[in-house]
N, C-alpha and C positions, 0 to 999 in steps of 0.2 A: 424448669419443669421437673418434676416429681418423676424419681423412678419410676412409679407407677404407670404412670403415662407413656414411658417409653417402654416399657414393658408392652403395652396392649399396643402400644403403638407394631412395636416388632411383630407383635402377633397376629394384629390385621394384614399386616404386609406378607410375613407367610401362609397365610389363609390365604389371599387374594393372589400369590405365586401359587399355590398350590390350584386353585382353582384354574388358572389361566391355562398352569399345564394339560389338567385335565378336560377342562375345554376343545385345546387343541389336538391331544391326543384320541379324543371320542370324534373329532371331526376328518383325522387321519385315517382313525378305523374305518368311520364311515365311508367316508369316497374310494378306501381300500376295498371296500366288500363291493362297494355297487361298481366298481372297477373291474372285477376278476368276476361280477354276477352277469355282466356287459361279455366280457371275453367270453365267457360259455355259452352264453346264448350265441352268440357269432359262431360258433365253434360246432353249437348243434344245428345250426342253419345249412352248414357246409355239410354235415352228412347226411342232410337229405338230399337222397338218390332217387326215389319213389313214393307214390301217396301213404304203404304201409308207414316208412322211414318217417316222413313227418307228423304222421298218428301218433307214432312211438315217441317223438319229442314233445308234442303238446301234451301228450298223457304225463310223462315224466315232468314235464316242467308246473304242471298241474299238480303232481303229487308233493312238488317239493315248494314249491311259491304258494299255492292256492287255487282253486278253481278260476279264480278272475284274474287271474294271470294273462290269459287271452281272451281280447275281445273279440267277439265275433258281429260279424256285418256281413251283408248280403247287396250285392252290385248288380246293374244292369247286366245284360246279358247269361249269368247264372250264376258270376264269381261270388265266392264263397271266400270271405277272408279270418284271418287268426291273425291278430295284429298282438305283438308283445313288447312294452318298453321297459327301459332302465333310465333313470331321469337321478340327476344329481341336483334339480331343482331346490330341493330344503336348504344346501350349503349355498348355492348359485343365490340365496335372497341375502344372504346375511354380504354378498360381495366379495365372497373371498376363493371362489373360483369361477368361471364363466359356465353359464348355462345351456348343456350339453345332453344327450339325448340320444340314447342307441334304438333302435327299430328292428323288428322281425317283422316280417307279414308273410303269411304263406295263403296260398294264393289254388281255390281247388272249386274246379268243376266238374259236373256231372259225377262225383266220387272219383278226378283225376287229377293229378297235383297238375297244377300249370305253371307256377313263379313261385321261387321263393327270392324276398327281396330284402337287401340290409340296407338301412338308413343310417348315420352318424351326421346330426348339426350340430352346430355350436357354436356361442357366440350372442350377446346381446344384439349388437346392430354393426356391421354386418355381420349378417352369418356365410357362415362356411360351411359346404355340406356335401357330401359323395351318397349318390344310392348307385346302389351293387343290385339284378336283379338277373339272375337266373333263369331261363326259359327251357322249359318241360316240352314245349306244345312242338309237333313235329313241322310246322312255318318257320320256326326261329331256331333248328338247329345247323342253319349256315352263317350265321348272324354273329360277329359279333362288333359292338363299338362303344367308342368313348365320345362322348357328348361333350363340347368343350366352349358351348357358344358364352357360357360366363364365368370362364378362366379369368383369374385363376380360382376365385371364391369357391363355384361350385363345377362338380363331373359328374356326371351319369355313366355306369360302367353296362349293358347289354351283352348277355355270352351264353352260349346254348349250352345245355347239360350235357351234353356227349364233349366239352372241354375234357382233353387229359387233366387228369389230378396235378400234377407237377403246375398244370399252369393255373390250376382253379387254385392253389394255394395265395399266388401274388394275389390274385384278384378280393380275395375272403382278409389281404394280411389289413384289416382297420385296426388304426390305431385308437384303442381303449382307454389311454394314455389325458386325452381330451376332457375326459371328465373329472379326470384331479391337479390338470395343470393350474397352475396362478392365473397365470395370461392368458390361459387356453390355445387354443388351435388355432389359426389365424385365414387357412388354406385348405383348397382339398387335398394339397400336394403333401400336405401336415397329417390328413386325417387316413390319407392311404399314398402311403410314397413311393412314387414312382409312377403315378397314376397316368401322367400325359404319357408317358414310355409306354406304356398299357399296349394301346393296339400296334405297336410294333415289334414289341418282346413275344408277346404273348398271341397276339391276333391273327386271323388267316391273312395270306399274302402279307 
């Protein structure tokens, strides 16, 4: 074979190394950003204390995501919802991390905040999934529990807003983690850990 030939030969090969790096590294950024865009949304979830408090987060997350950042819908009885995802969907098709899904919904009636709720699923089949939901409404500030009828897969965490902070922290700690693992998340033990402990560390009695 002709120098020539191994010439373009070597040159295709570091074009196509170059390429693959960069592939991978645009696919690193990516799950990076919508990883830490997941943690913040969780993070402004947990400061809402009040109907102004969650105003102030849909306006800000509006000003910096877009308008349609949250959906809105409207339920029986008067609920009013603001639903906001982070979906790592795009990477999850190509197979190269499981397809994972963080959730806000806040949750307001008659102009009163009632629920704010965090969702993390993930996982082609089975999935694995924890909702976290907060209750405003003064019926549900003696309340609170873990739901555990389909352990270990999935938990349902319920806990009144008058929780002290120290304990609303375990409750809010979802791991973000989920949407750029390989294997992903397997558990809801994976997706907030320590989760079955929940109502004994943290819960009345």
């Amino acid at each position: 074979m002709s120098t020539a030939f191994h010439r373009t030969m070597r040159v295709l090969f570091v074009a196509c190394a170059i390429a693959l790096v960069l592939l991978i590294g645009g696919i690193a950024t990516y799950l990076g950003h919508i990883r830490s865009m997941a943690t913040e949304l969780i993070a402004s979830a947990r400061e809402i204390r009040t109907t102004e408090d969650a105003e102030r987060e849909i306006a800000s997350w509006r000003e910096r995501s877009g308008k349609d950042f949250w959906e809105e819908t409207d339920h029986p009885g008067g609920d009013h919802n603001y639903d906001a995802r982070v979906l790592n969907t795009a990477i999850a098709r190509l197979r190269v991390v499981e397809p994972t899904a963080v959730i806000v919904s806040i949750t307001i009636r008659n102009g009163r905040l009632r629920c704010v709720t965090v969702i993390e699923a993930t996982g082609w089949y089975p999935v694995a999934s924890v909702f976290i939901q907060e209750w405003f409404d003064e019926g549900m500030q003696n309340r609170f529990h873990v739901g555990s009828s389909r352990k270990p897969s999935t938990a349902t965490v319920e806990f009144p807003s008058s929780m002290p902070e120290a304990q609303r922290s375990r409750v809010f700690a979802v791991n973000t983690n989920c949407l750029l693992k390989t294997g992903g998340c397997k558990s809801a033990e994976d997706i907030l850990p320590g989760v079955w402990q929940l109502e004994t560390v943290v819960g009345p009695g």
